[in-house]
C-alpha positions in Angstrom: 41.2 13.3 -16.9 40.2 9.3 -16.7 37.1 8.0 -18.2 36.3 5.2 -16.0 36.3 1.8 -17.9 33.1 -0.2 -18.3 34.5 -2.8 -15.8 34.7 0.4 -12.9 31.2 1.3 -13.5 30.0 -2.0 -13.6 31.8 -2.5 -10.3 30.6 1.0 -9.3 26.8 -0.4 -10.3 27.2 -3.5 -8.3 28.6 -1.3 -5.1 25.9 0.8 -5.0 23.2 -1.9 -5.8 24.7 -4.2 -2.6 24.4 -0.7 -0.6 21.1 -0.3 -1.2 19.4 -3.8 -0.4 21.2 -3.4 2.7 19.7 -0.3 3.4 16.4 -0.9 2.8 16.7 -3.7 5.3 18.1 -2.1 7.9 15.5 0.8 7.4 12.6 -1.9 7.3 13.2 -2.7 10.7 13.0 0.6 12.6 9.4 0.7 12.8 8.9 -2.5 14.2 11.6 -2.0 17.1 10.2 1.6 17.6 6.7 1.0 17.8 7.2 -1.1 21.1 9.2 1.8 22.7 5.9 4.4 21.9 3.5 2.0 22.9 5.4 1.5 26.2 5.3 5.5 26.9 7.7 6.7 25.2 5.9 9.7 22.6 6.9 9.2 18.7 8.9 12.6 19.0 11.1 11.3 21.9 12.0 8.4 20.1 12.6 9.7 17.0 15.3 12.5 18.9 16.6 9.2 20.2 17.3 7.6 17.4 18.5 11.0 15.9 20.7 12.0 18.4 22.5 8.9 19.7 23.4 8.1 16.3 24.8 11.6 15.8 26.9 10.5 19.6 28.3 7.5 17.5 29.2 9.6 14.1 30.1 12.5 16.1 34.1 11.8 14.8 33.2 11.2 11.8 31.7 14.9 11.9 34.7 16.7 13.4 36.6 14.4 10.8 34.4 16.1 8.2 34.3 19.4 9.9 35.2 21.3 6.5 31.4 20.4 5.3 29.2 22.9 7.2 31.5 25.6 5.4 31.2 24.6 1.5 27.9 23.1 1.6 25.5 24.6 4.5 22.5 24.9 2.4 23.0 21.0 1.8 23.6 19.9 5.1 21.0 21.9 6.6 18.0 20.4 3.5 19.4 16.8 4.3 18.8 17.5 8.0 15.9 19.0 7.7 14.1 17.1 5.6 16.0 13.7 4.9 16.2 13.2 8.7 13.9 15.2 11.4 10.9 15.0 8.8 10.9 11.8 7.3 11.4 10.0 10.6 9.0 12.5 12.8 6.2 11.9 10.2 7.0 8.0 10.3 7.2 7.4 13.5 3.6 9.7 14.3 2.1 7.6 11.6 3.2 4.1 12.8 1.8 5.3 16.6 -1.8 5.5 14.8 -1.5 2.9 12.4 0.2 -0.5 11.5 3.9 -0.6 10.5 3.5 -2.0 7.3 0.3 0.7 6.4 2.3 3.5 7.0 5.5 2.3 5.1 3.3 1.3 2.4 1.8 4.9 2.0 5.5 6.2 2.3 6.3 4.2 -0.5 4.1 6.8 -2.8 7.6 8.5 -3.0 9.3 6.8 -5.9 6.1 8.1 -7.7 5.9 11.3 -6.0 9.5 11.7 -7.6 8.5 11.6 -10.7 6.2 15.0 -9.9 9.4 16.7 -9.4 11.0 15.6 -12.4 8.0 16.7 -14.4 7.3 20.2 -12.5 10.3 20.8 -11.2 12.9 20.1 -13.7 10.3 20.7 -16.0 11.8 17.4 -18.1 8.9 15.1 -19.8 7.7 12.1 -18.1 7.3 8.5 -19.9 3.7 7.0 -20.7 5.4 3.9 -18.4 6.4 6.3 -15.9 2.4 7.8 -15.3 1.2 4.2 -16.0 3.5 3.0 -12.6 2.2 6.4 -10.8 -1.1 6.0 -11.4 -1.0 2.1 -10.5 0.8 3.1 -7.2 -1.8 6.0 -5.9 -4.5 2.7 -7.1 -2.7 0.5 -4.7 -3.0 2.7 -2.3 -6.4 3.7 -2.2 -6.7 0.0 -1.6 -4.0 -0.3 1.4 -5.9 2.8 3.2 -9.5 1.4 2.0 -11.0 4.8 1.4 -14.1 3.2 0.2 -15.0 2.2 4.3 -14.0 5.2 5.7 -10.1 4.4 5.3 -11.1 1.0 6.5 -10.7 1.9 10.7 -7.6 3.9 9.8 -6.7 6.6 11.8 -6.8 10.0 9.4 -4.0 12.0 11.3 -1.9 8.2 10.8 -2.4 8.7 7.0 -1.4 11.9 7.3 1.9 11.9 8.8 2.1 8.4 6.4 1.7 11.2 3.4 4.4 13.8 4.8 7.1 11.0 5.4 6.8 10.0 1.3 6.9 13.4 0.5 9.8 13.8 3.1 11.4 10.5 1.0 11.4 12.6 -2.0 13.6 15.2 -0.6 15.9 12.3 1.1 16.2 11.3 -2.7 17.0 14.3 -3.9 19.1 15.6 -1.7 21.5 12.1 -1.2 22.0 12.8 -5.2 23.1 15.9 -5.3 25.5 15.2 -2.5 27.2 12.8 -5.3 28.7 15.8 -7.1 28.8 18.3 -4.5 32.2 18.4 -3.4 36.2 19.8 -4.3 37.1 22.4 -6.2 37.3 24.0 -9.9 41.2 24.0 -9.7 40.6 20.1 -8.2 40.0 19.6 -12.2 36.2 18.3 -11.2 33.7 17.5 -8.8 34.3 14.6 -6.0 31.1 13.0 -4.4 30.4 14.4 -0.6 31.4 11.1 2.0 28.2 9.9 2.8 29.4 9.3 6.4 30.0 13.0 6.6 26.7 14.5 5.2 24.7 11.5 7.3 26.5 12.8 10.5 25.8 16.7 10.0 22.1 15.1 8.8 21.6 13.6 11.9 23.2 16.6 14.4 21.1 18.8 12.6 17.9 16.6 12.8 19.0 16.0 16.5 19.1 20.0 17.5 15.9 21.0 15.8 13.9 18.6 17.2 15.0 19.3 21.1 12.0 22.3 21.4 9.7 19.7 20.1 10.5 16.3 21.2 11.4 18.2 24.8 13.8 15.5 26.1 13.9 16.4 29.3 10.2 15.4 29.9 10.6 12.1 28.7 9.6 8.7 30.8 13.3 7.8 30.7 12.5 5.2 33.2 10.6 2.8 30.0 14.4 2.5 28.6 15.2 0.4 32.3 12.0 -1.7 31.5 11.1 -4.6 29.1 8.5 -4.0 26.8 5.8 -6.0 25.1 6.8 -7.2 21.4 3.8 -8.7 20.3 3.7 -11.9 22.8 7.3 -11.4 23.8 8.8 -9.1 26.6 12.3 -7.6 25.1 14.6 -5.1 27.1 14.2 -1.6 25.9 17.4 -0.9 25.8 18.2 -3.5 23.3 15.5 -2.2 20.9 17.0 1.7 21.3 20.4 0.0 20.1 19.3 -1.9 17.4 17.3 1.1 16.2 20.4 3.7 16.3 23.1 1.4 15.1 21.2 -0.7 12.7 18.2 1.1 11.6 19.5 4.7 11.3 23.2 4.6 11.4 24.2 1.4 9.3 20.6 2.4 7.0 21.9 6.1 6.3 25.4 5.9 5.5 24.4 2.7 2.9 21.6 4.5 1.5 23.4 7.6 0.9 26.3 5.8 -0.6 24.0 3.6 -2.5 22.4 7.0 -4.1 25.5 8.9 -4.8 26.4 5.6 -7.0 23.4 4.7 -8.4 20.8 8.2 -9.0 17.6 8.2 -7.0 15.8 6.9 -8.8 17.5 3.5 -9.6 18.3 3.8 -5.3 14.4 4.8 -5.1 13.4 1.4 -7.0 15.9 -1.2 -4.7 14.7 0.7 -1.7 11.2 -0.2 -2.0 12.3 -3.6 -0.5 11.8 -1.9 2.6 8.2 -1.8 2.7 8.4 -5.9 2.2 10.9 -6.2 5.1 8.6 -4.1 7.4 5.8 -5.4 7.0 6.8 -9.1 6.8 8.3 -7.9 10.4 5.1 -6.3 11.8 3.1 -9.3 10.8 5.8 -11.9 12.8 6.7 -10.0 15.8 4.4 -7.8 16.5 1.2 -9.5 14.9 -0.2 -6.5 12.6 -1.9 -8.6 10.3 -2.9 -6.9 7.0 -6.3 -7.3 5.3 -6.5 -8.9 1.6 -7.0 -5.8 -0.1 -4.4 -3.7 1.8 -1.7 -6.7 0.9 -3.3 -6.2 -2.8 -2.6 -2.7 -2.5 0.7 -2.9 -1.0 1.6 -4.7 -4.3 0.3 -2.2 -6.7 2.2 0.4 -4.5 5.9 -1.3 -5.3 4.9 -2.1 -8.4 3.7 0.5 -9.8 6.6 2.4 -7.8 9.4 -0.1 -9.5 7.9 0.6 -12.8 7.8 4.2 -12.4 11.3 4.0 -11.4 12.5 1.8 -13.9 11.1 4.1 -16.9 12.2 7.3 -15.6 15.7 6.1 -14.3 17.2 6.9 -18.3 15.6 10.4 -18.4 16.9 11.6 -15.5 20.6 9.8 -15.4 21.8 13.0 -17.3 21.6 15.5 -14.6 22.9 13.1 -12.3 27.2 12.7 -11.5 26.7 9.1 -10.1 30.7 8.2 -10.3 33.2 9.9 -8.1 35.4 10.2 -11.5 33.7 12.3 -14.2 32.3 10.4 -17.5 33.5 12.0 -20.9 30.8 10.8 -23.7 27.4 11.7 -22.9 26.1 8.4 -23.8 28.1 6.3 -20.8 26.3 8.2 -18.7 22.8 6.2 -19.0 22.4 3.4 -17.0 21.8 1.1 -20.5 25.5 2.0 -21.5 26.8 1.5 -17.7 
């Protein structure tokens, strides 16, 4: 059996580091090309089975390619679709239809702390003073972003709501796109191998795709909005375009680099890098569609990543253990931390 040599895993580091910056960018712009599409008729569920379902169309090979998966790992496939697909996005997209992009990723963002509940209560493993410290300062942050003191400042409670269920539906997508790094092969395969992300993002998104049809009811849908332009802030952009550069940038090219960038990294090192999202979303809502955030809430939306990043940061070495973040296993327990790596 090969120990991978500190140049791999340093490599390996740097792969999964690149995958996640690029998918938290390609996530951070979903809302903002979304949000025109419900405000033009469209209801958040029906978009959301868009996005889900045309973006299972374009993996659908890579699924048949992959077809072995629903047979070793149901339980897995069926959790990621379930919650690291139809949740998160149905609770995103609700909340960004009742309140600004950038609010609503910003209260998603309570995840990376969230995370650390499950490491605590969950795996029952202990939790750093740094790691409560970056908690605490991100459920501070964002009592400021949803200005609780004036009545959520004009926030819509039902908004901060389904803002609420998408971070807790983050925590599953977290969880779930690590374990899928150890998941797959055989005893008498002398080890583990990591699931292809491409395969357990395409069952994910069939899944997602088929349990939302009662609910998003596609076949009611003002299908006629997709001919249309629709109002981007002051601009008029063709719907169609939007729907495209939500399925193939925002959900296909976002999953398959976020799951990879998990499987190589552990959540939450992934969890930390992916907060850039919340930045690239709202930056976004501010330019293009002119959601302009109020000094606090930008306040706020600091504490929230920072506190988030440290969280992160400090509870990244406790929980490397339980974690198989190479595709080759690692003999001595101590190159398994992300210090030694």
């Amino acid at each position: 059996m090969r120990t991978p040599t500190p140049a791999a895993g340093a490599s390996q580091r740097r792969t999964g580091l690149t995958l996640a910056l690029l998918s938290a960018c390609a996530f951070g712009g979903s809302g903002v090309a979304a949000k025109p599409l419900i405000e033009a008729g469209l209801a958040p569920i029906q978009v959301v089975w868009l996005r889900i379902a045309c973006s299972a169309l374009v993996l659908l090979p890579v699924a048949v390619r992959h077809r072995d998966l629903p047979h070793r790992h149901p339980g897995l496939l069926l959790g990621f679709g379930l919650i690291g697909v139809a949740a998160v996005q149905s609770c995103y997209f609700f909340a960004i239809s009742r309140i600004p992009v950038g609010v609503a990723l910003l209260i998603e963002y309570l995840g990376p702390a969230l995370l650390l509940g499950y490491v605590r209560f969950v795996q029952r493993r202990s939790v750093s003073r740094a790691s409560a410290v970056g908690a605490l300062m991100a459920m501070t942050g964002l009592a400021l972003v949803v200005q609780f003191w004036d009545g959520l400042g004009g926030l819509d409670p039902l908004g901060v709501a389904f803002g609420l269920g998408a971070a807790f539906g983050m925590v599953g997508y977290f969880i779930l796109s690590e374990k899928s790094g150890g998941k797959s092969g055989s005893p008498s395969e002398g080890g583990s191998v990591p699931i292809d992300p491409m395969g357990l993002t395409a069952y994910g998104l069939i899944i997602g795709a088929i349990v939302l049809v009662p609910i998003a009811q596609p076949w009611a849908a003002h299908w006629q909005v997709l001919g249309q332009d629709v109002a981007m802030g002051s601009m008029r952009v063709p719907a169609l375009a939007l729907l495209g550069w939500v399925v193939l940038i925002a959900t296909v090219l976002a999953y398959l680099t976020g799951v990879a960038s998990v499987s190589r990294l552990s959540a939450p090192v992934a969890g930390v890098v992916a907060c850039l999202e919340a930045v690239v979303a709202t930056v976004l809502a501010w330019v293009l569609l002119g959601e302009h955030l109020a000094v606090p809430q930008i306040i706020g939306g600091v504490l929230v990543l920072i506190g988030a990043c440290v969280a992160q940061t400090a509870a990244a070495p406790a929980a490397a253990p339980s974690v198989e973040p190479l595709p080759v296993p690692t003999s001595p327990p101590v190159d398994r931390t992300p210090a030694a790596r």
